[in-house]
C-alpha positions in Angstrom: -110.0 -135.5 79.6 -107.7 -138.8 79.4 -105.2 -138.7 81.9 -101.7 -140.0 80.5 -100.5 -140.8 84.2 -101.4 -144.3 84.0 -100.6 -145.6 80.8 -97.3 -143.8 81.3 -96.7 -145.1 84.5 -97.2 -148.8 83.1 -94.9 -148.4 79.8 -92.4 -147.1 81.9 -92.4 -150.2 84.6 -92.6 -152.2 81.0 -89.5 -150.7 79.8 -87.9 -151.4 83.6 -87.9 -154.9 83.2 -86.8 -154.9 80.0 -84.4 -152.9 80.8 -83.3 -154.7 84.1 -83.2 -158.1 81.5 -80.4 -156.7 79.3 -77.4 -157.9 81.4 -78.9 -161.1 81.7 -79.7 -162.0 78.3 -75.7 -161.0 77.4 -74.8 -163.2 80.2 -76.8 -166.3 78.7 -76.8 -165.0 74.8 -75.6 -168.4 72.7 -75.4 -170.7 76.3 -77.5 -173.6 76.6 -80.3 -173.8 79.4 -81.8 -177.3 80.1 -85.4 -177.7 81.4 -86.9 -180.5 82.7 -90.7 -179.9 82.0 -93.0 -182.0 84.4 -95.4 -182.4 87.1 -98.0 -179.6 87.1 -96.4 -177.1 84.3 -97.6 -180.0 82.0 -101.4 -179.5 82.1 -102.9 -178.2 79.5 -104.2 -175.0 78.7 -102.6 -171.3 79.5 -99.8 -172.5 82.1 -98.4 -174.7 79.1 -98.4 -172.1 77.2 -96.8 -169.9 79.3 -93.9 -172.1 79.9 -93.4 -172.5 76.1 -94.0 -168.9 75.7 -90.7 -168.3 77.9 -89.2 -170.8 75.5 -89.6 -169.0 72.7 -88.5 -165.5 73.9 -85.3 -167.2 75.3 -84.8 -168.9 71.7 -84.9 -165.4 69.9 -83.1 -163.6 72.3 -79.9 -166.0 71.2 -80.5 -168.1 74.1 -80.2 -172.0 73.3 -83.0 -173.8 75.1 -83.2 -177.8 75.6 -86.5 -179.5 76.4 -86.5 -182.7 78.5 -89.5 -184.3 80.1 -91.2 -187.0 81.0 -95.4 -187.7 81.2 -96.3 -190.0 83.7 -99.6 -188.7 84.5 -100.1 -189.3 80.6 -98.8 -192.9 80.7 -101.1 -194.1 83.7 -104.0 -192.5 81.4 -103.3 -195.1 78.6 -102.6 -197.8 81.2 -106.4 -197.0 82.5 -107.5 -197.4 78.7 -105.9 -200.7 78.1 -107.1 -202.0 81.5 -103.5 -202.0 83.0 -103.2 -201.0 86.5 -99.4 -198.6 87.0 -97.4 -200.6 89.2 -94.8 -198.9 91.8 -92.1 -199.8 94.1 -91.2 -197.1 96.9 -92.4 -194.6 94.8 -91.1 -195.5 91.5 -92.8 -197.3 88.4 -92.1 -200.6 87.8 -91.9 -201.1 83.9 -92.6 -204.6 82.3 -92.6 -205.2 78.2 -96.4 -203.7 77.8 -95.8 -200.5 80.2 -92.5 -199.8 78.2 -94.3 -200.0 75.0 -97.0 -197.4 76.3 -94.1 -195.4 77.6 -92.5 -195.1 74.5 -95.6 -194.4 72.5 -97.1 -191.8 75.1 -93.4 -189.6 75.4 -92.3 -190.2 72.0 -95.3 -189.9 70.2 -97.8 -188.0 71.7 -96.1 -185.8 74.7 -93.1 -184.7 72.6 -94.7 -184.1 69.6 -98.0 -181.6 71.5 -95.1 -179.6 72.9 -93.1 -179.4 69.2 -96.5 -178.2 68.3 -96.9 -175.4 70.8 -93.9 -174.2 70.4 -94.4 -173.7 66.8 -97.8 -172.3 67.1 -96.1 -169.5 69.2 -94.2 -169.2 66.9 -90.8 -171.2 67.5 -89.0 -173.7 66.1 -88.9 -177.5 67.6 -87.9 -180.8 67.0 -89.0 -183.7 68.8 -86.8 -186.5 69.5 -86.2 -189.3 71.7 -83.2 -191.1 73.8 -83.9 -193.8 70.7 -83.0 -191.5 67.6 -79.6 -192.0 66.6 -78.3 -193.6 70.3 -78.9 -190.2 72.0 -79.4 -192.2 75.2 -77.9 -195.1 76.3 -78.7 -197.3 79.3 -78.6 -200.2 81.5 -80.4 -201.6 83.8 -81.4 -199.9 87.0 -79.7 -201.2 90.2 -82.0 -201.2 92.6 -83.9 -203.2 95.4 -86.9 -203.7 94.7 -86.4 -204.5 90.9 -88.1 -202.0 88.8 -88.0 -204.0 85.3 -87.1 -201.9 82.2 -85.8 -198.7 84.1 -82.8 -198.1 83.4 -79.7 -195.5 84.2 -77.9 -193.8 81.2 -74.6 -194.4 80.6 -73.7 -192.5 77.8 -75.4 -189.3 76.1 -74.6 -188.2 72.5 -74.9 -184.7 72.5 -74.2 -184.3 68.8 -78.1 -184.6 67.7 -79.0 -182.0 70.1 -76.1 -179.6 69.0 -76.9 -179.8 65.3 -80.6 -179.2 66.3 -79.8 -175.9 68.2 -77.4 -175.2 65.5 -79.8 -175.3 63.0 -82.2 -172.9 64.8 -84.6 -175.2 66.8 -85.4 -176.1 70.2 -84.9 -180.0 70.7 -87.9 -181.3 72.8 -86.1 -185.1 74.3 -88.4 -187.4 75.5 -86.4 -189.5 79.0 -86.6 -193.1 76.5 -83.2 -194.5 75.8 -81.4 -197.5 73.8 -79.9 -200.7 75.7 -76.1 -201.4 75.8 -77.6 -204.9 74.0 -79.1 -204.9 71.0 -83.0 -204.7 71.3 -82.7 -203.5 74.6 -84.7 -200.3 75.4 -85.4 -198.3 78.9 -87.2 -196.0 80.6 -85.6 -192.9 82.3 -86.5 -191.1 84.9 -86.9 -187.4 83.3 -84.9 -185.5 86.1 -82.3 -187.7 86.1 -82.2 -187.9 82.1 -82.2 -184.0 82.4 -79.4 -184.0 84.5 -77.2 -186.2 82.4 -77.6 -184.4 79.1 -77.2 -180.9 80.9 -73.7 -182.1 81.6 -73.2 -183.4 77.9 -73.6 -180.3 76.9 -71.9 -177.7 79.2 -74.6 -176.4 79.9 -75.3 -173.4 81.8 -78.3 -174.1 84.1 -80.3 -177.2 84.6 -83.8 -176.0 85.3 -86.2 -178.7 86.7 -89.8 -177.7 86.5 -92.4 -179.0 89.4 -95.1 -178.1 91.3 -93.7 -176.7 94.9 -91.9 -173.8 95.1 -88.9 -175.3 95.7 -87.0 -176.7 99.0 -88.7 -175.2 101.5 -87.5 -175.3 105.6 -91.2 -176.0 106.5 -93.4 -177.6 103.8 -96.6 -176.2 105.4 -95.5 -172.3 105.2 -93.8 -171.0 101.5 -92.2 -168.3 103.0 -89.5 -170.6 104.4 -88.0 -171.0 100.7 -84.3 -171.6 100.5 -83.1 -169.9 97.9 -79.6 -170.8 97.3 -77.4 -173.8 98.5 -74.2 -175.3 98.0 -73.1 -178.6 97.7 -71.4 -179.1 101.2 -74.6 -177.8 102.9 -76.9 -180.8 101.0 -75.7 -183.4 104.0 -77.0 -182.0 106.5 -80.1 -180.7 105.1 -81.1 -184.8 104.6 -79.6 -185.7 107.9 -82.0 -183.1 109.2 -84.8 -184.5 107.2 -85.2 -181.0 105.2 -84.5 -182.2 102.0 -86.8 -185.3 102.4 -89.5 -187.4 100.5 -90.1 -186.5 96.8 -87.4 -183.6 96.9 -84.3 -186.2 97.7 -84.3 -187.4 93.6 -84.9 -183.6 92.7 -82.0 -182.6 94.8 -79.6 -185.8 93.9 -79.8 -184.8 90.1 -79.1 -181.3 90.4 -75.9 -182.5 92.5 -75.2 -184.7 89.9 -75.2 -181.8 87.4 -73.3 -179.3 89.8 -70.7 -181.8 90.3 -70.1 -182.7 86.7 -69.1 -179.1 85.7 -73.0 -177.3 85.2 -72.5 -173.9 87.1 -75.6 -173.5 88.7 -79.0 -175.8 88.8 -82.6 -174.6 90.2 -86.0 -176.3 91.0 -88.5 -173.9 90.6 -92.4 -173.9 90.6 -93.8 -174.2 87.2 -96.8 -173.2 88.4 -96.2 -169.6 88.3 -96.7 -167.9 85.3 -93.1 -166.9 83.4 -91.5 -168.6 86.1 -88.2 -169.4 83.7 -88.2 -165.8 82.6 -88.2 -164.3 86.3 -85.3 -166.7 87.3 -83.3 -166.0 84.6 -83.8 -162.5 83.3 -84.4 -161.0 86.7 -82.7 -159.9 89.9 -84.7 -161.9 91.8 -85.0 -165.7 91.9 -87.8 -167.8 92.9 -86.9 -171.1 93.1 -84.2 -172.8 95.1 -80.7 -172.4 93.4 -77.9 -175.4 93.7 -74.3 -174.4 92.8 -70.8 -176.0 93.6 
């Protein structure tokens, strides 16, 4: 005889989170989330489509959901191809004339096109579109010591592009490319920090940035030390005490900058766990590390 108890048991803890969801997807029903999709959640395979599946469900759940990201692991693979070694200063990739062209053919026209494509097998709706199309981005040069080339820092977003996208029922996938303040001019963004900028363009609600840590951690060797909420006033110390330290200070700097210009509440959670995005946002219980005013 088959017992019911079991199959019961799991429907029921089925219809619990759904249940438990409900206040959540009202909260966020017609707000706009931007992600910052990077780092590990960009591999291939079922963790990409796990992240696009989360994409999708927010979509039809009335949720408006804006793609940002960058591909540097993908740009150093066509580097290797055309015998061009990635350059980098402190960390950050210095971009002459050839590595800008390969930037913008990578993220423009491979990157954001494979994730318009997922998303559509799943059955959404994207567009794919750069900081290029229409002066959605604009930039100047990047201030900085040691000179990075053709980086640049945005100085202007246009959010109407993005808005008539989400109006019309898709998700817009932006790849972190923007127009010069000159004529002919054209730069490459860092994807957090493009993320950030057009998260505060359009109201948004959250700025989610995707990597491959759990989040800020108090001790990087044990992830039970998660922080899991901070405000603004506690940052400070957290760098004077070397907590918020290496790879995590740009991370943490563009959240801040998001915060500060009016987003209520930005996270950095690992991408790496399956339906992390859902979890955060349609659950009681967080995961990442959440950064609010």
């Amino acid at each position: 005889m088959i017992s019911l108890k079991d199959p019961l048991t799991k429907i029921k803890k089925q219809a619990e989170i759904m249940y438990e969801s409900l206040p959540y997807i009202q909260r966020y029903h017609g707000k706009t989330i931007v992600i910052k999709y990077g780092g590990a959640a960009m591999q291939r395979g079922e963790m990409s489509r796990n992240v696009m599946g989360d994409v999708v469900l927010l979509s039809l759940v009335g949720i408006r959901v804006v793609i940002v990201h960058g591909g540097g692991p993908e740009i150093n693979e066509m580097l290797a191809k055309v015998g061009k070694k990635p350059r980098f200063e402190n960390g950050l990739r210095y971009t002459d004339h050839e590595t800008m062209d390969i930037a913008q053919m990578v993220l423009a026209g491979r990157v954001s096109k494979q994730i318009a494509q997922l998303i559509g097998e799943l059955g959404g709706r994207a567009l794919s579109m750069s900081g290029m199309d229409g002066r959605l981005l604009v930039a100047k040069k990047h201030e900085s010591d040691p000179d990075l080339g053709l980086v640049g820092d945005i100085t202007h977003v246009d959010s109407d592009p993005i808005n008539l996208a989400l109006s019309g029922g898709y998700t817009p996938i932006i790849s972190s490319i923007a127009c010069g303040e000159n004529p002919g001019e054209v730069y490459n963004i860092n994807a957090d920090s493009a993320a950030a900028q057009i998260a505060a363009a359009l109201g948004a609600e959250k700025l989610i940035l995707l990597t491959d840590v759990r989040g800020l951690l108090r001790d990087p060797s044990y992830e039970d030390t998660l922080i899991s909420s901070l405000t603004l006033s506690e940052i400070p110390q957290l760098v004077k005490s070397e907590i918020i330290s290496g790879g995590m200070i740009p991370k943490v700097e563009c959240c801040v900058e998001a915060v500060r210009r009016g987003v209520p509440r930005a996270h950095i959670l690992d991408g790496r766990i399956p339906h992390s995005i859902l979890v955060e946002l349609l659950s009681d219980q967080g995961i990442g590390t959440m950064i609010l005013s």
